[in-house]
Structures are given as structure tokens and as C-alpha cells.
C-alpha positions as CSV (number, residue, x, y, z in Angstrom):
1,X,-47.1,-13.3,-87.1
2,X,-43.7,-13.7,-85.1
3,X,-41.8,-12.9,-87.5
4,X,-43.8,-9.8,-88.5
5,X,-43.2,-8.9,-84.6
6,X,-39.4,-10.1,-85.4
7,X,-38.8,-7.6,-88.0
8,X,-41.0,-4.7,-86.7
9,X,-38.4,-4.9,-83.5
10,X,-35.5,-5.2,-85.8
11,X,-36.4,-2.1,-87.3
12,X,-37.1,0.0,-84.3
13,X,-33.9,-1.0,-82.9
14,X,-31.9,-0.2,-86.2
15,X,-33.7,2.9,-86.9
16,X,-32.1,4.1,-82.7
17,X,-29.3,3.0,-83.6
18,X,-29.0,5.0,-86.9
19,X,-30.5,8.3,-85.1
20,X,-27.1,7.9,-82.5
21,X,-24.8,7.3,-85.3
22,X,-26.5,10.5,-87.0
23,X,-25.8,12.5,-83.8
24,X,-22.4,11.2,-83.3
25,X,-21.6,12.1,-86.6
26,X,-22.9,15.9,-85.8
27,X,-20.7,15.8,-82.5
28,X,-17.7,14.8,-84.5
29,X,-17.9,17.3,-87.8
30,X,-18.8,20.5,-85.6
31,X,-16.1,22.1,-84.2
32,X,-17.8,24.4,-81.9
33,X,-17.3,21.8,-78.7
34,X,-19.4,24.6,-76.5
35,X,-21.9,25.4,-78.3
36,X,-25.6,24.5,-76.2
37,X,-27.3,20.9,-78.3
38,X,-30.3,22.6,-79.9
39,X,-33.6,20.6,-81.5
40,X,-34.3,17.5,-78.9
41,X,-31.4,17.5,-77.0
42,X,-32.0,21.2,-75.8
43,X,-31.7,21.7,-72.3
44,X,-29.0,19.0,-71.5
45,X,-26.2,20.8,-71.9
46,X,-23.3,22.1,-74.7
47,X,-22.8,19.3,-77.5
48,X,-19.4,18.3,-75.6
49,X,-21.3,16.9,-72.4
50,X,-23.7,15.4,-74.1
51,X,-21.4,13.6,-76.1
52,X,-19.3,12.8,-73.5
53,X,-21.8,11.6,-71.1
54,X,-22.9,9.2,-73.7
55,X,-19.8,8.0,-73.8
56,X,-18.2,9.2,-77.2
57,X,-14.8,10.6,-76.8
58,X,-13.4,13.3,-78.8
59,X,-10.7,11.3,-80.4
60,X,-12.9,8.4,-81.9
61,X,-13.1,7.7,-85.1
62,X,-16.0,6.4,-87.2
63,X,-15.4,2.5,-87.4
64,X,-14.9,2.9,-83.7
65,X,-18.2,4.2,-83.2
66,X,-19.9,1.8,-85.9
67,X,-18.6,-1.2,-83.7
68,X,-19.5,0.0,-80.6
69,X,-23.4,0.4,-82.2
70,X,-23.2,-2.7,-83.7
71,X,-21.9,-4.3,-80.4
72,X,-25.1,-2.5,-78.9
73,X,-27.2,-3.8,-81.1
74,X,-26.2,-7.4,-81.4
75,X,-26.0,-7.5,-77.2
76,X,-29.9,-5.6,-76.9
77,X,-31.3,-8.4,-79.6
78,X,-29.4,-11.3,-78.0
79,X,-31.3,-10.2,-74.4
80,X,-34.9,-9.5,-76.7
81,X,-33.7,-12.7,-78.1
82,X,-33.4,-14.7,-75.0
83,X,-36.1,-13.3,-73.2
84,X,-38.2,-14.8,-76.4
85,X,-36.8,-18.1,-75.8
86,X,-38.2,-18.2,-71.8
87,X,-41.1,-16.9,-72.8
88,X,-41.6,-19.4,-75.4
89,X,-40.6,-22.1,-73.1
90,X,-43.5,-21.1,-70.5
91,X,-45.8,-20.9,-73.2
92,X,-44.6,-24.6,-73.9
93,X,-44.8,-25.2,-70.3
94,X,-48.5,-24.7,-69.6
95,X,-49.3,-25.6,-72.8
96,X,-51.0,-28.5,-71.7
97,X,-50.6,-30.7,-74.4
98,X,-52.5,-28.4,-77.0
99,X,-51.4,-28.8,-80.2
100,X,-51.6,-25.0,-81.5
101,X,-50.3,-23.5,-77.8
102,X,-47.9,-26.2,-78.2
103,X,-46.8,-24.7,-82.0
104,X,-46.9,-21.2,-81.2
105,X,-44.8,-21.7,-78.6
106,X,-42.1,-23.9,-80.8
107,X,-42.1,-21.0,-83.8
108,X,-41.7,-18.8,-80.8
109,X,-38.2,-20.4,-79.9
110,X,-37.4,-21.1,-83.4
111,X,-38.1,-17.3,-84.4
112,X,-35.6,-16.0,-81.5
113,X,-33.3,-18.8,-82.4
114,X,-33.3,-17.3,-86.1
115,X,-33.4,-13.7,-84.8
116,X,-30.3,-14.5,-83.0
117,X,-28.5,-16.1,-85.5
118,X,-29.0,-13.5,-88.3
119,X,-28.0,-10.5,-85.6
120,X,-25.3,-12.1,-84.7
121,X,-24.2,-12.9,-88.6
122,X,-25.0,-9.3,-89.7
123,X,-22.6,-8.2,-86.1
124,X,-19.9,-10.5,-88.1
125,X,-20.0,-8.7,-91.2
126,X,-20.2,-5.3,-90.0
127,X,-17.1,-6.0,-87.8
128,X,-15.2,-7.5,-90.9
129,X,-16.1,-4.5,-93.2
130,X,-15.1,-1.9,-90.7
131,X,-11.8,-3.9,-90.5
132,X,-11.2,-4.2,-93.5
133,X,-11.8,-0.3,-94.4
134,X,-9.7,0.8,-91.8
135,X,-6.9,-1.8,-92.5
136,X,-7.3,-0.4,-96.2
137,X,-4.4,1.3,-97.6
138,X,-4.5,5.2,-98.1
139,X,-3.7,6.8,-101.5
């Protein structure tokens, strides 16, 4: 059941983090700085203050942006993460001594612990790839 929770949240956060990579990628290939953001980002502005407010800059490139998601990511899971862990030692807290409070709340740490670990593997790999596409020779 945690980890069903576990997952479910993984999702939501990578499916965010793939609808601002989308509209980065927008902001970057139109070349129309001024034109006014249409769909749900109507009414905020041209697609250069929105980008810029967000913090993009016109002069970054992909892998930059990829990073800076993947730094987002790994730091929003590793706060999820650790407010599992608190949570799951209050649960063990008051737990009494009862043998299934006391074993949700164990596979409660255990499934931040885990959650942790593979966010923080996956923020590894995505880093090296990046580098190493970038790094990559042109020709």
C-alpha cells in the first residue's frame, strides 16, 4: 500500500516535471519572444516573461534545463521523503507497542528510505547522461 502511494507520487511529480520541460522547450524553439502565452498560461503575460519569471534564461540550453528539473525533482522527493521518515517515526512513537502500528510504521521509513535512494540514483544518471551528451563530440 506504501509503495502504491510511493509510486502514484513519483508519477505526479514526473509527469510536472515533464509538462515544464514541454513548455520550456516551446519557449526555446519559438522565436516570437513577444508574442502573448496562449492555452493555460493566457493572461500572464508574452512567452518571454513568463519564461523569464520562471527562471529560464534565453541562452540555456537543453541539458541545462534537464539538470535543473532533475535537481528539482530529486530536492522536492528528498523533502516528501523526509517528511515520510518523521511521520513514520511518530507513527512508531505512539505506537504503543502494537505490533501492526509498530510495522506500518517501519515499512513507512523503509519505503522513504527506498524512495530516496532510487531518486537520488535516477538524479545520478540523468546528470551523467546529460554530461556525457554534451561532452560528446560534434560531427
Amino acid at each position: 500500500m506504501i509503495i502504491k502511494h510511493t509510486a502514484v507520487l513519483i508519477g505526479m511529480v514526473s509527469l510536472l516535471c515533464f509538462a515544464g520541460l514541454t513548455s520550456v522547450s516551446v519557449y526555446a524553439a519559438d522565436g516570437d519572444d513577444e508574442k502573448p502565452a496562449t492555452g493555460f498560461l493566457k493572461g500572464f503575460g508574452t512567452v518571454n516573461k513568463i519564461a523569464s519569471d520562471s527562471g529560464v534564461q534565453k541562452d540555456q540550453n537543453l541539458s541545462q534545463v534537464i539538470l535543473r528539473i532533475t535537481g528539482m525533482i530529486v530536492a522536492l522527493v528528498s523533502v516528501v521523503a523526509l517528511a515520510m521518515v518523521i511521520i513514520g517515526g511518530f507513527l512508531y512513537l505512539i505506537s504503543g507497542g502494537q505490533e501492526d502500528k509498530v510495522k506500518k510504521a517501519k515499512n513507512l521509513i523503509l519505503a522513504a528510505i527506498i524512495g530516496i535512494v532510487i531518486v537520488g540514483v535516477a538524479g545520478l544518471v540523468v546528470n551523467f547522461v546529460v554530461n556525457i551528451f554534451v561532452a560528446a563530440p560534434k560531427g
